[in-house]
N, C-alpha and C positions, 0 to 999 in steps of 0.2 A: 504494500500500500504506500503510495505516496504522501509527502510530506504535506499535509493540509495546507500548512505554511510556504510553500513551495511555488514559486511562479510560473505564469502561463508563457511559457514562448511564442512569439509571433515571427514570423519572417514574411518577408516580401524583397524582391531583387533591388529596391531603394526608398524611394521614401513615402510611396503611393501608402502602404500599408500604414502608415501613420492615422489614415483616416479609419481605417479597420481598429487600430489600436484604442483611438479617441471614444468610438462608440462603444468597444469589449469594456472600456475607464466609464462611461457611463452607466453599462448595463452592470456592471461590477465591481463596484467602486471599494471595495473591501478589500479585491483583488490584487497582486504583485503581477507587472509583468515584466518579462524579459525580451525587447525587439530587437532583433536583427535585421538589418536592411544592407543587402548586399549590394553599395556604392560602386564596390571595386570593379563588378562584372556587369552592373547594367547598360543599358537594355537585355532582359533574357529574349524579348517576342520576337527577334531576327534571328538568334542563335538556333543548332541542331539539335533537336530535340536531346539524343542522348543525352549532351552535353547539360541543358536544362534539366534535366533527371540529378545526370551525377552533382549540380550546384545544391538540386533540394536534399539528397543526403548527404553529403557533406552539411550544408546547415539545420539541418534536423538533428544529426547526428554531434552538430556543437551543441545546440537547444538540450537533447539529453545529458552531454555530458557536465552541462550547467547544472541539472535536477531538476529539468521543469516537471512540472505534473499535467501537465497537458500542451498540444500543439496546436498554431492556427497558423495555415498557410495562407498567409495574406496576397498571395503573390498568383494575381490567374493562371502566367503563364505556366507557374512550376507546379500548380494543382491541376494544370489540363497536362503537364507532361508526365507527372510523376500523379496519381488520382488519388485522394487521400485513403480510399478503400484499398488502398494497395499498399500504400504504405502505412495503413493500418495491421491489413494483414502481414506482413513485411515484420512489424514491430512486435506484436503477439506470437509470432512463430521463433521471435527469438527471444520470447520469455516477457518481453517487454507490454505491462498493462498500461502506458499513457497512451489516452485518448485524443485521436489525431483530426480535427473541422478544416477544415475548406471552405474558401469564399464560392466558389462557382454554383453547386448548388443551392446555397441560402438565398445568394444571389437571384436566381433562374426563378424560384417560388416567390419572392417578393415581388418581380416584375409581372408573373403569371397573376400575383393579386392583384397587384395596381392598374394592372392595363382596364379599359372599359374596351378596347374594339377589338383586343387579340391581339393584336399585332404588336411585337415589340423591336427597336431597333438595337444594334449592340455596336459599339467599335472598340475596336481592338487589335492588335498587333498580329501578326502570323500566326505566332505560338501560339 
């Protein structure tokens, strides 16, 4: 079991996820977080997938060895390359119970509520 006391990890490939963070700080203001914004290597959306894969563990894998007790990939493009269902399984198969969120689909169900005509527009990078 994780440290109750233990903070949320968030990553995103620079500083987009800040706005992810701002709201996580409002809905959970009790909460510790620990963000990661990967300056060094953004933009991921032009990069090779692989490549975006290998960035998300490599900083998932800093975020555990912090002790977060939970992870939120703030980052679309590294939650469309790497799916958090995968790196959930991923983490559970090697013993590991932190529980791993994604923006993409929070995202996707809050547009499907807000629209009135269906139609929703997205932009976005490649990735």
């Amino acid at each position: 079991m994780k440290d109750p006391k233990a903070p949320i990890g968030v990553f995103d490939s620079g500083v987009g996820g800040l706005t992810v963070l701002k709201a996580l700080r409002r809905l959970l203001p009790r909460e510790e977080f620990l963000y990661f914004g990967d300056t060094a290597r953004v933009p991921y959306g032009g990069k090779p997938l692989a490549m975006v894969r290998r960035f998300a563990w490599e900083i998932a894998g800093f975020l555990l060895r912090q002790g977060v007790k939970a992870i939120v990939v703030a980052c679309n493009t590294a939650a469309a390359a790497l799916p958090v269902r995968e790196l959930q399984r991923e983490l559970t198969a090697a013993g590991l119970t932190t529980p791993v969120v994604g923006v993409i689909d929070p995202g996707a169900q809050s547009l499907v509520r807000a629209t009135k005509s269906g139609v929703v527009g997205v932009i976005g990078t490649i990735g």
